[in-house]
C-alpha positions as CSV (number, residue, x, y, z in Angstrom):
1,X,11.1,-10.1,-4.4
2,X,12.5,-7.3,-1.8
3,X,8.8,-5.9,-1.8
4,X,11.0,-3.0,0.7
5,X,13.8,-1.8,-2.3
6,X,11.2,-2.6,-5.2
7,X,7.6,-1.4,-4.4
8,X,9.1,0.9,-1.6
9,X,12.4,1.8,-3.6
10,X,13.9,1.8,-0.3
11,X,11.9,4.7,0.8
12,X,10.4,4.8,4.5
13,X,7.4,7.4,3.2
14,X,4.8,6.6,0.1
15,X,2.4,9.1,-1.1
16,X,-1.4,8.6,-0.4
17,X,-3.7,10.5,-3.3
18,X,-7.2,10.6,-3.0
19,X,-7.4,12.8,-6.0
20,X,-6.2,11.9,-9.5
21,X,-5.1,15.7,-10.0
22,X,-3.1,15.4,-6.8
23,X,-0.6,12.9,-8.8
24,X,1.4,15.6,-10.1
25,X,2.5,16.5,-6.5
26,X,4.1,12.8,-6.1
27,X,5.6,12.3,-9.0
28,X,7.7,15.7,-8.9
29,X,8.8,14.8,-5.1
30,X,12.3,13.6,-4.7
31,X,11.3,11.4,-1.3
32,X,9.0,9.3,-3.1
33,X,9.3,6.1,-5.1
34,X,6.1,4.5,-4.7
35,X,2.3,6.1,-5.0
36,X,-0.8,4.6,-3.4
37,X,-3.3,6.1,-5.4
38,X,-7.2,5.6,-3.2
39,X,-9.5,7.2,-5.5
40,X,-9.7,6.6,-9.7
41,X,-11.7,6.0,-12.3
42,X,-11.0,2.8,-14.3
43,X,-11.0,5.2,-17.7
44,X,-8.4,7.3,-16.0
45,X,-6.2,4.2,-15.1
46,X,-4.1,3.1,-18.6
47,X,-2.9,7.1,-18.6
48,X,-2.0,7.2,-15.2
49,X,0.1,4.0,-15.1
50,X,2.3,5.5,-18.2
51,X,2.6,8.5,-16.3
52,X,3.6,6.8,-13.1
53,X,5.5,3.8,-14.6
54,X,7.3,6.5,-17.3
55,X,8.5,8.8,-14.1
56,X,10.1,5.1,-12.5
57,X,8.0,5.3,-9.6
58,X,5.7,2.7,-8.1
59,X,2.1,2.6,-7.8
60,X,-0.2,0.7,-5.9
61,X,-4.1,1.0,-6.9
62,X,-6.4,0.8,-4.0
63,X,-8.5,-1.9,-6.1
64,X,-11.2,-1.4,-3.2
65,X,-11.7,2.4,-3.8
66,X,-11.3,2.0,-7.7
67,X,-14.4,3.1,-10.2
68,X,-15.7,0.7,-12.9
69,X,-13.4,-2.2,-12.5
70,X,-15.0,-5.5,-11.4
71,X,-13.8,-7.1,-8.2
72,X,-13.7,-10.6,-9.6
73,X,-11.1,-12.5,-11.3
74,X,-12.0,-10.9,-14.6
75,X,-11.7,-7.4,-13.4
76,X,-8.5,-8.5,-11.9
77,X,-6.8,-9.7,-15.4
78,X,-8.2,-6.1,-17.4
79,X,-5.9,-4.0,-14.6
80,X,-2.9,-6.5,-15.4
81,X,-4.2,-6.1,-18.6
82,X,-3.7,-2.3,-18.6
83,X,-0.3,-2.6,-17.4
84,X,-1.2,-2.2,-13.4
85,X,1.4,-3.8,-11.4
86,X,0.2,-4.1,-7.9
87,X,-3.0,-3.5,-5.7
88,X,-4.2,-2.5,-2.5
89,X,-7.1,-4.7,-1.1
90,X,-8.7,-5.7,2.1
91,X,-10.4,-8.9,0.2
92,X,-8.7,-12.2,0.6
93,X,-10.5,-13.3,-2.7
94,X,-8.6,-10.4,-4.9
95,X,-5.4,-10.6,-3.2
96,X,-5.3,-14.1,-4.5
97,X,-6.8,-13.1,-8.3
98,X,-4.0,-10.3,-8.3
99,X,-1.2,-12.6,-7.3
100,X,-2.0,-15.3,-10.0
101,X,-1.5,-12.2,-12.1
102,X,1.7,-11.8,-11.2
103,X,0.8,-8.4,-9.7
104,X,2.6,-6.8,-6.0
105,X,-0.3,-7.0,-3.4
106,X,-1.0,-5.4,-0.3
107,X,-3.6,-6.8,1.9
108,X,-5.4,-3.8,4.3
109,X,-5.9,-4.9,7.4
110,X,-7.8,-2.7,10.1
111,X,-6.7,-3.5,14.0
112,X,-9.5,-2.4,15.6
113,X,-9.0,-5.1,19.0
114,X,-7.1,-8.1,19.8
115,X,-9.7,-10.4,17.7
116,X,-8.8,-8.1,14.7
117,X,-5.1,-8.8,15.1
118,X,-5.8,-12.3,15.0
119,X,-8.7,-12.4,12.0
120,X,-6.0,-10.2,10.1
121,X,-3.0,-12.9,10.6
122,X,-5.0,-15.7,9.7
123,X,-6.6,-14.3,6.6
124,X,-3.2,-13.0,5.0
125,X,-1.5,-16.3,6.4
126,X,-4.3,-17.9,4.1
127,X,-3.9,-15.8,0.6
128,X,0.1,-14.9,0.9
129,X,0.6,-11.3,0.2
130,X,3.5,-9.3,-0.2
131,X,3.0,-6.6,2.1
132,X,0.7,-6.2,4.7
133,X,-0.5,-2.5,5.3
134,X,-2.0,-2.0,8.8
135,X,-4.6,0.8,10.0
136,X,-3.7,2.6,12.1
137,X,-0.1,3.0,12.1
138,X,-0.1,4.3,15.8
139,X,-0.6,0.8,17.0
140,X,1.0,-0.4,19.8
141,X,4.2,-2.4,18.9
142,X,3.2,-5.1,20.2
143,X,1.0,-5.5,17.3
144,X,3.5,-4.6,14.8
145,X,5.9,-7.6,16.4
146,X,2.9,-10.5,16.2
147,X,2.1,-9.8,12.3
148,X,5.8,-10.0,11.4
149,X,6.1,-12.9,13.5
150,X,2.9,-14.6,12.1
151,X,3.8,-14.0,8.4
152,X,7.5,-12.9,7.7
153,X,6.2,-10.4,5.2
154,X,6.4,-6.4,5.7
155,X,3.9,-4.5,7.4
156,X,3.1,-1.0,6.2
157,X,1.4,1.5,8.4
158,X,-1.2,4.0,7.2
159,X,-3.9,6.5,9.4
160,X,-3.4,8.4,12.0
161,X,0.2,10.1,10.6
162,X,0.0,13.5,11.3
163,X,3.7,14.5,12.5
164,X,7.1,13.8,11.6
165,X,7.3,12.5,15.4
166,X,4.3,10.2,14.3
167,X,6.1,9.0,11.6
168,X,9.1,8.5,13.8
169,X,7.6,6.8,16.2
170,X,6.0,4.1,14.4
171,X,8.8,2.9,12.3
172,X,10.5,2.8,15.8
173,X,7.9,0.5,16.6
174,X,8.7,-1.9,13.6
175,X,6.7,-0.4,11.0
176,X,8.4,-0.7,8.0
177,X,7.4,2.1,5.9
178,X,4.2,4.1,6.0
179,X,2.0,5.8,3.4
180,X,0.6,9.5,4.1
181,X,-1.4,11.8,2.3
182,X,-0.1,14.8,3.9
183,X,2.4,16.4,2.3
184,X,4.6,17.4,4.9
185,X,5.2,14.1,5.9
186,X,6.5,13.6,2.4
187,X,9.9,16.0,3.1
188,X,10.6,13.6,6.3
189,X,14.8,13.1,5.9
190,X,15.6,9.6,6.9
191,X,19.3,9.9,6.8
């Protein structure tokens, strides 16, 4: 799978909602194809992965920020259940349960220090996601160059993104694509 052209739908911006009546926003904007949604209620989930499934976008549950769904194997096969097609975690443990699932899964990794940068390597070496996503996105790119190296996968940036120069700068750095809540950032012309 080209987790760039099908989570990402070759887009270099994905839309962060915290709220689940911010969704509208993303669905209606031409720039993006895939939606992280960060805060939901598990009762809320079947209707909003018709809605963003029916509008051919993407969307990626942040499974660690989600309401009433267990984080165990079980909890895992309800969301495929439902018709969720890929996560957001930090655990190791659900990144695994989501995979055998067949779902698209992005590990969270915060890069706090060097020791970070490594703990982060070795634990997505260990489970085999599809995408890394690393906070913060203004990381040096140093960082950016050791986690493709390490695990040939691509590595999404997130935090920290609050100019189109921000933006700019660290998919210069090798970033492959970020996520944002801020709208502005959404308009950001690539071509």
């Amino acid at each position: 799978m080209d987790f760039l052209s099908t989570v990402m739908q070759g887009k270099k911006v994905g839309a962060t909602i915290r709220r689940v009546e911010d969704l509208s926003e993303a669905m209606l904007h031409p720039n993006i194809g895939a939606v992280f949604l960060l805060g939901a209620n598990i009762n809320l989930l079947p209707s909003i992965v018709k809605k963003v499934h029916g509008d051919n976008k993407v969307l990626m549950v942040h499974l660690d920020m989600l309401e009433g769904a267990g984080k165990d194997k079980a909890g895992i096969h309800l969301l495929a259940r439902m018709g969720l097609r890929g996560i957001v975690t930090t655990k190791p443990n659900l990144v695994k349960y989501a995979l055998d699932e067949g779902m698209v899964v992005i590990q969270r990794l915060f890069v706090l220090d060097s020791e970070s940068v490594k703990t982060g390597i070795k634990m997505a070496a260990a489970v085999k996601p599809n995408a890394v996503e690393i906070l913060p996105a203004t990381i040096p790119s140093f960082v950016i160059q050791e986690m493709k190296d390490s695990l040939g996968i691509p590595v999404l940036g997130g935090g920290l993104l609050r100019t189109e120069e921000d933006v700019r700068t660290a998919l210069a750095k090798g970033i492959d694509a970020v996520s944002t809540s801020l709208r502005h950032l959404w308009d950001i012309n690539f071509e």
